[in-house]
FIZA-101083 format. One line per field, with one value per residue (C-alpha): residue number from 1; residue in three letters; x, y, z. Coordinates in steps of 0.25 Angstrom, whole numbers, plus 2048, in hexadecimal, padded with zeros to 3 digits. Layout:
N
num	NUM / ...
residu	Ala / ...
X	X / ...
Y	Y / ...
Z	Z / ...
# end
This chain:
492
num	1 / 2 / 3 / 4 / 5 / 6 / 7 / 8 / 9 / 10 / 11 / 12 / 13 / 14 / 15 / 16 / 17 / 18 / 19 / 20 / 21 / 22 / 23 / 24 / 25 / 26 / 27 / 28 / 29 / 30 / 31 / 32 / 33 / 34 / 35 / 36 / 37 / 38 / 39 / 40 / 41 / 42 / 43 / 44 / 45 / 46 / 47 / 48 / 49 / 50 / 51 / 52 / 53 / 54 / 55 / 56 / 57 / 58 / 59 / 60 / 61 / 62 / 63 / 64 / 65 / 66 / 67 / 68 / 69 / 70 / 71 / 72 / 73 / 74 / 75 / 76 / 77 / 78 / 79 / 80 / 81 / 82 / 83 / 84 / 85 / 86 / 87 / 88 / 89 / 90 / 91 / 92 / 93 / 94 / 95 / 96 / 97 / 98 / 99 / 100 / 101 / 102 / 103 / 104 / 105 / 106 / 107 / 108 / 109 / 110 / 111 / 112 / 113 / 114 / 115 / 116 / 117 / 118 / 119 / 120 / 121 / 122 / 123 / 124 / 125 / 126 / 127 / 128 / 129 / 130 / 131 / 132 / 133 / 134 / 135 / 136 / 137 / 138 / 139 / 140 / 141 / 142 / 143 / 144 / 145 / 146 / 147 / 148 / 149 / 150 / 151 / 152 / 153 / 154 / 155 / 156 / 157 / 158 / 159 / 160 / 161 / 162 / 163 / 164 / 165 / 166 / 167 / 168 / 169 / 170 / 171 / 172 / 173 / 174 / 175 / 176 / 177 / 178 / 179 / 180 / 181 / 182 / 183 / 184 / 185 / 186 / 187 / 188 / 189 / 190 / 191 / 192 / 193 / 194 / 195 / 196 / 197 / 198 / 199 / 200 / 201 / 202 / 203 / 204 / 205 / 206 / 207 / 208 / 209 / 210 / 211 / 212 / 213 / 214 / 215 / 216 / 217 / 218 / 219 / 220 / 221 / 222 / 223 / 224 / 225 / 226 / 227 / 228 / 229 / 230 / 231 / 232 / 233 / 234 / 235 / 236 / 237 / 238 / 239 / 240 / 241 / 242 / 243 / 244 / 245 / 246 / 247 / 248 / 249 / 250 / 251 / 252 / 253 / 254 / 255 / 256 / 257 / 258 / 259 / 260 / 261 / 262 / 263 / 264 / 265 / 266 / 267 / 268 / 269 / 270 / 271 / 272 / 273 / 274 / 275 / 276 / 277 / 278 / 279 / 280 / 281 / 282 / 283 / 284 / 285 / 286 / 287 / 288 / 289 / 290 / 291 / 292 / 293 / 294 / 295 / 296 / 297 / 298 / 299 / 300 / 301 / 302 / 303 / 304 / 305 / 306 / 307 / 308 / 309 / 310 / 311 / 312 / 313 / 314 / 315 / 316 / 317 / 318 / 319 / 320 / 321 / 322 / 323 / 324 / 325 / 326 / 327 / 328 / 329 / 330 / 331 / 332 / 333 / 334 / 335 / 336 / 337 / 338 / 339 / 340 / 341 / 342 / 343 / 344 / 345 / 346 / 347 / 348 / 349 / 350 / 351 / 352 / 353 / 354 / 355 / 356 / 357 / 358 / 359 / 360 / 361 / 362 / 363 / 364 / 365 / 366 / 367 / 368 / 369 / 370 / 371 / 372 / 373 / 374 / 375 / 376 / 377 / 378 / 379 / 380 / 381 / 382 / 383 / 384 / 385 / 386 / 387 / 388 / 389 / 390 / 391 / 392 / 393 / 394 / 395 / 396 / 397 / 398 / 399 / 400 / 401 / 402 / 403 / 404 / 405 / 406 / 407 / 408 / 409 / 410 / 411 / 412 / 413 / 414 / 415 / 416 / 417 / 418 / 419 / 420 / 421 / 422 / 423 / 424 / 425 / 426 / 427 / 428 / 429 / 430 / 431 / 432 / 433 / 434 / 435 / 436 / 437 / 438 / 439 / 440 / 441 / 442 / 443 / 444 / 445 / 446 / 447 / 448 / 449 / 450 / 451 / 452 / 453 / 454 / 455 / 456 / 457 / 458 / 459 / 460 / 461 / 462 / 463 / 464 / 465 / 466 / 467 / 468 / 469 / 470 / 471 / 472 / 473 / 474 / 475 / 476 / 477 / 478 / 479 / 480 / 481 / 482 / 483 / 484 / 485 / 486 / 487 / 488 / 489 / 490 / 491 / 492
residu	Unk / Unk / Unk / Unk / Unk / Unk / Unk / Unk / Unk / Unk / Unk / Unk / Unk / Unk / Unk / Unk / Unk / Unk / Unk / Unk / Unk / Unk / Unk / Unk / Unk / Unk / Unk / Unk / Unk / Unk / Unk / Unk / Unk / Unk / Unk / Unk / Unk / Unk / Unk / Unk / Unk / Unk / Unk / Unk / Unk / Unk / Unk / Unk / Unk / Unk / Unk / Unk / Unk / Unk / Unk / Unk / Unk / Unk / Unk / Unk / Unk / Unk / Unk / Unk / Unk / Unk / Unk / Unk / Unk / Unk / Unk / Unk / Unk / Unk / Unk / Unk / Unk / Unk / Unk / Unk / Unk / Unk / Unk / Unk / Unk / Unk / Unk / Unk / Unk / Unk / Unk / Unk / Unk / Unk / Unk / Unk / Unk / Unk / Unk / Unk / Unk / Unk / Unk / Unk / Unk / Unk / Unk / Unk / Unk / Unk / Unk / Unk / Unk / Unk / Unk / Unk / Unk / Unk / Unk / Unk / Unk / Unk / Unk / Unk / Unk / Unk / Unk / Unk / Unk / Unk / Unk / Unk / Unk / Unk / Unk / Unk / Unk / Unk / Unk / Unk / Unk / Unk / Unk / Unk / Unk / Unk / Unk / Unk / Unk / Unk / Unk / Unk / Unk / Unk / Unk / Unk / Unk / Unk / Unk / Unk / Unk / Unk / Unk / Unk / Unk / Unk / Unk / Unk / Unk / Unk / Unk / Unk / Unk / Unk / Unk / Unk / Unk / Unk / Unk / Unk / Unk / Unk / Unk / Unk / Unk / Unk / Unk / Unk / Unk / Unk / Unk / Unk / Unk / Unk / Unk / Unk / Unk / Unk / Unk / Unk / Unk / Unk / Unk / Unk / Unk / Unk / Unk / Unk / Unk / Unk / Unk / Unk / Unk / Unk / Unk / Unk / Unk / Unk / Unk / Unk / Unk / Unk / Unk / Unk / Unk / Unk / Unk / Unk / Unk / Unk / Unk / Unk / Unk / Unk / Unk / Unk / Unk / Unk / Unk / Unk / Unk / Unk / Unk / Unk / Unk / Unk / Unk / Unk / Unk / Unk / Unk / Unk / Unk / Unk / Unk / Unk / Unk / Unk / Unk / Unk / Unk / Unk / Unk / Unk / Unk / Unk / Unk / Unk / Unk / Unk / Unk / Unk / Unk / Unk / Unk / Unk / Unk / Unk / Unk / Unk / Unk / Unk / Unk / Unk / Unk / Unk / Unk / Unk / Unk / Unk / Unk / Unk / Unk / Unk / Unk / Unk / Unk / Unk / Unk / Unk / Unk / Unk / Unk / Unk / Unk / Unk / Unk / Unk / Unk / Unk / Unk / Unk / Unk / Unk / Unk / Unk / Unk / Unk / Unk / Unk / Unk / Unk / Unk / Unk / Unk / Unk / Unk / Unk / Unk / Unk / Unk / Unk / Unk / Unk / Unk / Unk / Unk / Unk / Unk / Unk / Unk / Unk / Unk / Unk / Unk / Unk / Unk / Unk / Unk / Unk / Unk / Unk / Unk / Unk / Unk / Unk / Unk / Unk / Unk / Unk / Unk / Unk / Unk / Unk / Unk / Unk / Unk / Unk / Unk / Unk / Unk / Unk / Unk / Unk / Unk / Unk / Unk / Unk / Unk / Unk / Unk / Unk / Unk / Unk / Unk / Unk / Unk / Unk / Unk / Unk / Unk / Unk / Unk / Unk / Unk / Unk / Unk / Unk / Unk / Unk / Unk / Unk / Unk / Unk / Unk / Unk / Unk / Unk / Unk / Unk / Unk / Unk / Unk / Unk / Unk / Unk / Unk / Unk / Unk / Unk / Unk / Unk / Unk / Unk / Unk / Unk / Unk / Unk / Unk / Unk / Unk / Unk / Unk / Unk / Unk / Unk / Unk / Unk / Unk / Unk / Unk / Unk / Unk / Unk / Unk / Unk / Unk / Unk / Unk / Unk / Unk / Unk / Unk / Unk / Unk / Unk / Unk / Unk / Unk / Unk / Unk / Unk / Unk / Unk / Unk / Unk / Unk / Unk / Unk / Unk / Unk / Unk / Unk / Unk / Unk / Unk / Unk / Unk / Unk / Unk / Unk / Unk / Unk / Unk / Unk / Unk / Unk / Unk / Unk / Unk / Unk / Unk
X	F11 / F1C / F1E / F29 / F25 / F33 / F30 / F36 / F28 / F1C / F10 / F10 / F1D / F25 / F1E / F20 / F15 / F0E / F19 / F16 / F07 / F08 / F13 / F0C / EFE / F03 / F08 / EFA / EF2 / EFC / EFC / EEC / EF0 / EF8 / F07 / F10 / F16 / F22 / F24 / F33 / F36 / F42 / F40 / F3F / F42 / F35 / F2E / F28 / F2C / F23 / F17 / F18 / F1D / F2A / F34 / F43 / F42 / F4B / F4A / F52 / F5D / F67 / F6A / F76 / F73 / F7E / F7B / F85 / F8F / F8D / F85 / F78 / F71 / F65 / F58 / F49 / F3E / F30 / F20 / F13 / F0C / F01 / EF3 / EFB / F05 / F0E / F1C / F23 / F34 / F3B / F4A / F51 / F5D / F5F / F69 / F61 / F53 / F54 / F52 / F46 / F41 / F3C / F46 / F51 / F5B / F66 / F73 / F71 / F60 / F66 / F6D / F5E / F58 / F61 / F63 / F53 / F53 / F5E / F59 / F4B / F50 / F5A / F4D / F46 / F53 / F54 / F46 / F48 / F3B / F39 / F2E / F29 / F28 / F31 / F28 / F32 / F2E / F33 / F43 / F46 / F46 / F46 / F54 / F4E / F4A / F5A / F5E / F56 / F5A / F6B / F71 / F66 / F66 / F6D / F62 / F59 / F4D / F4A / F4C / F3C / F3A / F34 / F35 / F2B / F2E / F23 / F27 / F1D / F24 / F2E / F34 / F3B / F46 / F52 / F5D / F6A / F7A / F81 / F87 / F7C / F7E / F88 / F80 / F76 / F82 / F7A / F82 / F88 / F87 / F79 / F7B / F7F / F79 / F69 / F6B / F63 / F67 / F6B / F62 / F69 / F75 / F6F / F6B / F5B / F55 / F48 / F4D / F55 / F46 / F3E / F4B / F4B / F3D / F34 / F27 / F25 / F19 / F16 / F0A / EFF / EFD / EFD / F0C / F11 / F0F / F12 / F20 / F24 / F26 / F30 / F25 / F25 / F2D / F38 / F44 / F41 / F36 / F3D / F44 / F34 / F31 / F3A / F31 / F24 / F1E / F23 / F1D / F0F / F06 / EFE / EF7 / EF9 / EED / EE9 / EE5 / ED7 / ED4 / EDC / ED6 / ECA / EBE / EB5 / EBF / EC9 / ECE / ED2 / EC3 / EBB / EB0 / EAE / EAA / EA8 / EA3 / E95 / E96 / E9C / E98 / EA1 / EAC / EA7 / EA7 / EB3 / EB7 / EB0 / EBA / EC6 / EC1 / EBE / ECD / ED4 / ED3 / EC6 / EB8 / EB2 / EA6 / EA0 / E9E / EAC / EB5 / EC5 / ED0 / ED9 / EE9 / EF2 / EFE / F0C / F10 / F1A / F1C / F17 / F0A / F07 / F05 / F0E / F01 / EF7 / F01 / F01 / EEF / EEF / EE8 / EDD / EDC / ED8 / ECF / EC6 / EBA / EC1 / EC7 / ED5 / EDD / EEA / EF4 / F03 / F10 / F1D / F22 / F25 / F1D / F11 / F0F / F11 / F08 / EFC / F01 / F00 / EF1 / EEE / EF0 / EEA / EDF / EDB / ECC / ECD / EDC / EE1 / EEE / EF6 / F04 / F0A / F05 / EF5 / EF2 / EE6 / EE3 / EE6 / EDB / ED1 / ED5 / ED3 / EC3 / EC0 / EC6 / EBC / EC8 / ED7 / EE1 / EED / EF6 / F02 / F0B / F0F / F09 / F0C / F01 / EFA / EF3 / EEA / EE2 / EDD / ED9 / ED2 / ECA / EC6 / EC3 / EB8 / EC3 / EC5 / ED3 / ED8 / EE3 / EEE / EEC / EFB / EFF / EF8 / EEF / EEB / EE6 / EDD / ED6 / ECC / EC9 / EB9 / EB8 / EC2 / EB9 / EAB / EB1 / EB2 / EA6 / EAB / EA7 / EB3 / EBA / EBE / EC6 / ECB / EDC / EE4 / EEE / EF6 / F01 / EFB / EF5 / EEA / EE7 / EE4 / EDD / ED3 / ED3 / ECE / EC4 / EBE / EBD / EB6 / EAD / EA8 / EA8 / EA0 / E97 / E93 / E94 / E8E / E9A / EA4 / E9E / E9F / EAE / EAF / EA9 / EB1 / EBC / EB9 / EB5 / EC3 / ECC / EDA / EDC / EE8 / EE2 / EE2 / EF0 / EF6 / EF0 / EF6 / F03 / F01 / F01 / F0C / F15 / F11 / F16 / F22 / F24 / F22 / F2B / F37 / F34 / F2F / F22 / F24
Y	D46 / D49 / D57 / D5D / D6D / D77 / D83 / D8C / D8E / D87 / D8A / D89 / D85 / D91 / D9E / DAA / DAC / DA5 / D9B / D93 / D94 / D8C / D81 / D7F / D7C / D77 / D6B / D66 / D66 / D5F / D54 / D54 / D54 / D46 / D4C / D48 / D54 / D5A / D67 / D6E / D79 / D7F / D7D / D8B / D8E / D94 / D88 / D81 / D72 / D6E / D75 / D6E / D61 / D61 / D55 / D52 / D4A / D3D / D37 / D43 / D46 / D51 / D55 / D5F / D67 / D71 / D80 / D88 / D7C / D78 / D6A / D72 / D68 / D67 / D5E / D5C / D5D / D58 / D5C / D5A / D67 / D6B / D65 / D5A / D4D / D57 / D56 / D63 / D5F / D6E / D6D / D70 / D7A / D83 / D8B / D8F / D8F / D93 / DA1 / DA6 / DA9 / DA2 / DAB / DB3 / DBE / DB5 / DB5 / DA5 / DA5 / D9E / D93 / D90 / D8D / D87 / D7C / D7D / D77 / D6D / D69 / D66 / D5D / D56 / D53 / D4D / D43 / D40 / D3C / D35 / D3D / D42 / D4B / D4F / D5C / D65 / D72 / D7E / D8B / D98 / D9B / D94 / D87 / D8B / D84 / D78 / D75 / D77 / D70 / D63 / D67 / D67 / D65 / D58 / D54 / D48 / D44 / D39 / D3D / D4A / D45 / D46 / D52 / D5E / D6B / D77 / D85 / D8F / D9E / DA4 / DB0 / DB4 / DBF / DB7 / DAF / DAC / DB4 / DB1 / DB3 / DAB / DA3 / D9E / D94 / D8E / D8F / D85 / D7B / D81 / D7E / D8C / D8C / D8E / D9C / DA6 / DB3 / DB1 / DA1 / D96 / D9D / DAB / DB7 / DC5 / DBD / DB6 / DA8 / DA8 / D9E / DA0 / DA0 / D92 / D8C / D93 / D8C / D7F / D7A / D73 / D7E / D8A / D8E / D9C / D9D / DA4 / DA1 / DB2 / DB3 / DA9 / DB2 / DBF / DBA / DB8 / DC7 / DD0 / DD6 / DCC / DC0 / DC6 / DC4 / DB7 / DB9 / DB6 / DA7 / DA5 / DA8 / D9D / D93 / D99 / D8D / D87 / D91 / D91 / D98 / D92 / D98 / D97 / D8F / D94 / D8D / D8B / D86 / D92 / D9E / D98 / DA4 / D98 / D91 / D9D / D9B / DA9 / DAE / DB3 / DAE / DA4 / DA8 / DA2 / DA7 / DA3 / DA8 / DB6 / DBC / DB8 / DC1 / DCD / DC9 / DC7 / DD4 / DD8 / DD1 / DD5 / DE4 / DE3 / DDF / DEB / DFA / DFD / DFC / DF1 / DF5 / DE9 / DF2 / DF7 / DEE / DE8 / DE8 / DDC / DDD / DD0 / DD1 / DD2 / DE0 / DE0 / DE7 / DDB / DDA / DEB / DF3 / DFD / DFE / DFF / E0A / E12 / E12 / E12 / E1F / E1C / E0C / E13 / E1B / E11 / E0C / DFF / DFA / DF3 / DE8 / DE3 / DD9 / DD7 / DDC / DE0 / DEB / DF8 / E02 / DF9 / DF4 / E05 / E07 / DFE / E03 / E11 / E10 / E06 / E10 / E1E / E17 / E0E / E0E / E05 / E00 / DF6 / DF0 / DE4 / DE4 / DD5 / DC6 / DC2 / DB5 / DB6 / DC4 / DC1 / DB6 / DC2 / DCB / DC2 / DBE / DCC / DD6 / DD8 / DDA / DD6 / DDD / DD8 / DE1 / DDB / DDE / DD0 / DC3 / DB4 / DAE / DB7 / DB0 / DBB / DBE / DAE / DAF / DBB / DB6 / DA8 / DB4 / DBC / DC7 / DCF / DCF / DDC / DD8 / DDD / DD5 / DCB / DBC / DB3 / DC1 / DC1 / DB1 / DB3 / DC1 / DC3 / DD1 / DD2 / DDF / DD7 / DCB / DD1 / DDA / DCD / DC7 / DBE / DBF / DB6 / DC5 / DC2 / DCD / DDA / DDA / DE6 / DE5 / DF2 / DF2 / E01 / E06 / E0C / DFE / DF8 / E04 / E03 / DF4 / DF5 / E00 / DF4 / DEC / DF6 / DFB / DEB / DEB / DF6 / DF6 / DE9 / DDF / DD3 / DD4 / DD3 / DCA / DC1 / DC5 / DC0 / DB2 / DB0 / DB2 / DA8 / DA0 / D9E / D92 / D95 / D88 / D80 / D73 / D78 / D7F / D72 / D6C / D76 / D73 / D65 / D67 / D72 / D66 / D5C / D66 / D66 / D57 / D54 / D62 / D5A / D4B / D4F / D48 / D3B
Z	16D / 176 / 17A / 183 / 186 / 189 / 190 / 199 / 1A1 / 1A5 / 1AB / 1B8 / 1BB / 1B3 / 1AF / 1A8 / 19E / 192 / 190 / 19C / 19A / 18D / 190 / 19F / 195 / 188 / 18E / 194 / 188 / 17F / 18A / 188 / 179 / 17D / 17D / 184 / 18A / 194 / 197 / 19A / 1A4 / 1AB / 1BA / 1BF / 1CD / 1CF / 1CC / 1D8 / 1D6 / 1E3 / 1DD / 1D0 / 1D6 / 1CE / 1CF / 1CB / 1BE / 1C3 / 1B5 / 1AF / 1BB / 1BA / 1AB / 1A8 / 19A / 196 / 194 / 191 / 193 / 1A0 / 1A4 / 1AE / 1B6 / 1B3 / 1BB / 1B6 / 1BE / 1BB / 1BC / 1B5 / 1AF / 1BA / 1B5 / 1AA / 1AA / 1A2 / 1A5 / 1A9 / 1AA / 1B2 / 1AC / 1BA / 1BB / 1C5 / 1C0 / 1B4 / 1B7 / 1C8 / 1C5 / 1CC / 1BE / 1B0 / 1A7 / 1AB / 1A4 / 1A8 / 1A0 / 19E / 19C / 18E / 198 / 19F / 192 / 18A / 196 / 199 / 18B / 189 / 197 / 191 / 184 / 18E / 198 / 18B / 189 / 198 / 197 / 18B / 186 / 176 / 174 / 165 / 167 / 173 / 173 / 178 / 17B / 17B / 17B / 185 / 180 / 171 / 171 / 171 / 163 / 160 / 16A / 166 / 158 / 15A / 16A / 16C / 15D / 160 / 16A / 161 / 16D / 168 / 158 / 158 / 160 / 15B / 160 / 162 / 166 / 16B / 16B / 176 / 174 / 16B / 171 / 17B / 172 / 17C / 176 / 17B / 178 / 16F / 17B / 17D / 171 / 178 / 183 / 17C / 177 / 16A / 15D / 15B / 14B / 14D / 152 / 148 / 143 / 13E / 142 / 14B / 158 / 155 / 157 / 158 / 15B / 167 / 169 / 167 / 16F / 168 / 15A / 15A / 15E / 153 / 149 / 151 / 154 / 14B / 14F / 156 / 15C / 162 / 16C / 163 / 153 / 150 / 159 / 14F / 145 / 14B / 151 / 141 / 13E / 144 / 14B / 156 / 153 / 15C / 150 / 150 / 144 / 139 / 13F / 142 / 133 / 12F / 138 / 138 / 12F / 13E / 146 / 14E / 155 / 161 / 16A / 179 / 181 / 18F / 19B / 19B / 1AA / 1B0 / 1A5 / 1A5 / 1AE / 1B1 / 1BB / 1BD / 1CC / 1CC / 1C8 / 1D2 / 1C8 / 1BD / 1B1 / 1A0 / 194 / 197 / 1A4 / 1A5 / 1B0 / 1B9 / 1B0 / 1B5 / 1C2 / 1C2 / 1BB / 1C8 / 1CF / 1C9 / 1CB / 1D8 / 1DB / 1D5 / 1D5 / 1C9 / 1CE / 1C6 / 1BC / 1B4 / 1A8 / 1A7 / 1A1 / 1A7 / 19E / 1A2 / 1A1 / 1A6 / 19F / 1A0 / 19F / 194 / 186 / 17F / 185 / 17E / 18B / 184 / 17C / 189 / 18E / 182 / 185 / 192 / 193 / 189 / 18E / 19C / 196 / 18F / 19A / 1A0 / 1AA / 1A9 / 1B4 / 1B1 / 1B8 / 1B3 / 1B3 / 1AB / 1A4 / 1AE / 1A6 / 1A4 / 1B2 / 1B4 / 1AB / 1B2 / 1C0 / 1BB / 1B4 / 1C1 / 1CC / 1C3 / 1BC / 1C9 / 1C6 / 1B9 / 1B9 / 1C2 / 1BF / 1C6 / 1C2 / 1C6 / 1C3 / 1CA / 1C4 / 1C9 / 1C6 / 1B9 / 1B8 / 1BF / 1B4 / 1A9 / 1AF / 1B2 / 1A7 / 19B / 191 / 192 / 18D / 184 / 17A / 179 / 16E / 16A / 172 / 16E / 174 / 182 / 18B / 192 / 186 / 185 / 195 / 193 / 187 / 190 / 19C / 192 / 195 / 185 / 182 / 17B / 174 / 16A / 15E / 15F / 163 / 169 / 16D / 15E / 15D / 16A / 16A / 15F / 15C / 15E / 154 / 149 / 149 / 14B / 13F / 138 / 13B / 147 / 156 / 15A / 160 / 16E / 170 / 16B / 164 / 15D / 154 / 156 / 161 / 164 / 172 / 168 / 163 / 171 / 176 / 168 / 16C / 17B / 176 / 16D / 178 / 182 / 177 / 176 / 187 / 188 / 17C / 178 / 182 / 179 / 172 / 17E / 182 / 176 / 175 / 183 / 180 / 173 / 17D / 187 / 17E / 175 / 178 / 17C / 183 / 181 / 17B / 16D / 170 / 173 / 166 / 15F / 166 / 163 / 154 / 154 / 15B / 14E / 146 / 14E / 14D / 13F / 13B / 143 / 141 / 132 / 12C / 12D
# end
């Protein structure tokens, strides 16, 4: 099968979060799985091409793609995915992606897009290559589908080619003014009030790839279903409705060699399920690096996150109080929102002795904190897939999670299933979005820390010993794309 991969990040030429994680791994094993695969990126400004041995595409030369109705020159350059044969093509255009950053507030961030995705159909021609399946993610190259469907229609390569949309997040839609149909040499009868484009009378990116391609996928099987209510689908529940017999969930995989405690190069010590000293020594380790005096039988609380409404630290703040007076000790790492980095600075500098709070990005202190917290904090709101919840699981670290997403596939409740007759618990989860509900949640799980410590330790191994790799991700992928052929090519 021949699979072209369009994203606006990958991992770890392009960066910005969970997007990039999945389109710099997903590629890898559906090559194991014997695809063919290339992967499409704008070529940022920020990425190093000596480091990731980039070179000009001489096969493909200059191409000019109109936006907006001027012809913009356009080069490819060309790598391989670090550790695979993958190709990786970086659409060139200075004007548009030379910014000093991946997404902008630009008036013409439409423009960057809507040429980023002509630009990867019209590399496919030049190269004279048909994929079965061009996988698009997010946004930003959600005009793909319609473009394939109406402005390249009378191109016969593409008269096999499926399309695929994955939604990582469907609060980012690309919403733009009208203009911008014209913009996109769109056929401007498809925008009207309610119609394939329109959204609140703006162009919606987002919503002309839900109507266009032949699947969606979202990130995690529990966001598939929440993101078709009004709840969470963003507006866009109801167009979701109408392809939901279309729609599936598949859970993100995670890197196993780099969130794997037995070869961590960040860890002071190695450590498994059948050998677990070597977490509390590095607990020890992680202590002995911050303001709190380390004590074996006191348990850290674990925090790396992005410090944004989403992610529920408006529900932290409204228990701060009462979480600092429960017996643990808590690290966190990450950075955001003003009043929650205030908030950890605040609770940092009076409560010194058991808070200590690093406001910024440590990779490697992110690594530390995932070996040598006992429990790991996560009460987001909504979360399409997380990926700190599956580490601390493969670290023995508890998560504590709110009961949503991708968040609600991986952490099993011990108290649910035990009350059900199943030791498979691996974590502890709340359902309501309440300071109460996670304060009663982190109580659960200190009561298990300090009063029965054959139990944690059985939640700790059920953890480590789950499988979030991305081999049976990509299986699931592989199937999703079947689908996607035989909905366009029919069953013959």
């Amino acid at each position: 099968m021949k699979v072209a991969i369009a994203s606006s990040e990958v991992a770890p030429f392009a960066k910005t979060g969970g997007l990039a994680d999945v389109v710099g791994a997903l590629p890898k094993f559906l090559k194991e799985l014997g695809c063919d695969v290339k992967v499409f990126v704008p070529r940022y400004n920020s990425i190093d091409d000596t480091r990731y041995d980039l070179h000009y595409e001489h096969t493909i030369g200059e191409m000019l793609i109109r936006v907006a109705g001027i012809p913009r020159p356009v080069h490819v350059l060309r790598t391989d995915l670090p550790g695979s044969s993958v190709q990786v093509y970086f659409v060139d255009c200075p004007q548009y992606f030379h910014r000093g950053r991946l997404y902008t507030a630009d008036p013409d961030e439409d423009e960057r897009f809507i040429l980023f995705s002509k630009a990867v159909i019209e590399t496919l021609q030049r190269l004279q290559w048909a994929p079965d399946v061009l996988h698009c993610n997010d946004w930003q190259t959600a005009l793909i589908p319609i473009f394939l469907k109406d402005n390249y229609n009378w191109d016969k390569l593409f008269h096999r080619t499926a399309t695929v949309l994955s939604i990582h997040n469907i609060a980012y839609q690309g919403s733009f003014p009208p203009s911008t149909v014209a913009k996109a040499e769109l056929r401007p009868e498809l925008f009207y009030s309610g119609g394939p484009l329109e959204m609140h009378g703006f162009v919606n990116f987002l919503k002309a790839g839900i109507l266009h391609a032949e699947m969606i996928s979202t990130v995690s099987e529990t966001y598939s279903y929440e993101i078709l209510s009004p709840l969470l689908g963003e507006g866009l529940d109801g167009v979701l409705r109408l392809r939901q017999h279309d729609l599936q969930g598949i859970l993100n995989g995670i890197d196993t060699e780099e969130w794997n405690p037995a070869t961590d190069h960040h860890l002071p010590i190695h450590y498994s399920s059948k050998t677990m000293k070597g977490k509390m020594q590095n607990k020890k380790f992680l202590l002995d690096n911050t303001t709190i005096q380390f004590k074996e039988d006191i348990p850290v609380i674990g925090i790396v996150s992005r410090f944004a409404g989403q992610k529920g630290f408006d529900l932290f703040a409204d228990v701060a109080i009462e979480l600092m007076q429960m017996n643990a000790q808590w690290v966190i790492l990450g950075s955001g929102e003003e009043r929650f980095e205030g908030l950890f600075r605040s609770l940092g500098s009076a409560m010194a002795h058991k808070v200590w709070a690093y406001i910024g990005f440590n990779n490697e202190l992110a690594h530390l904190i995932e070996a040598g917290a006992d429990m790991f904090l996560m009460p987001s709101h909504y979360e399409p897939c997380g990926l700190n919840q599956m580490y601390s699981l493969r670290y023995g670290t508890v998560p504590i999670v709110r009961k949503t997403g991708g968040l609600a596939d991986t952490v099993l409740d011990w108290h649910e299933y035990s009350y059900r007759g199943l030791d498979i618990g691996n974590g502890f989860s709340f359902n309501d979005a309440t300071g109460y509900a996670l304060q009663a949640s982190v109580g659960r799980a200190l009561d298990v820390f300090f009063n029965d410590k054959a139990t944690w330790k059985k939640i700790q191994r059920n953890g480590m010993n789950s499988d979030f790799s991305w081999k049976s991700s990509a299986a699931k992928y592989l199937l999703l794309y079947e689908r996607a052929i035989m909905k366009r090519r029919g069953p013959g």
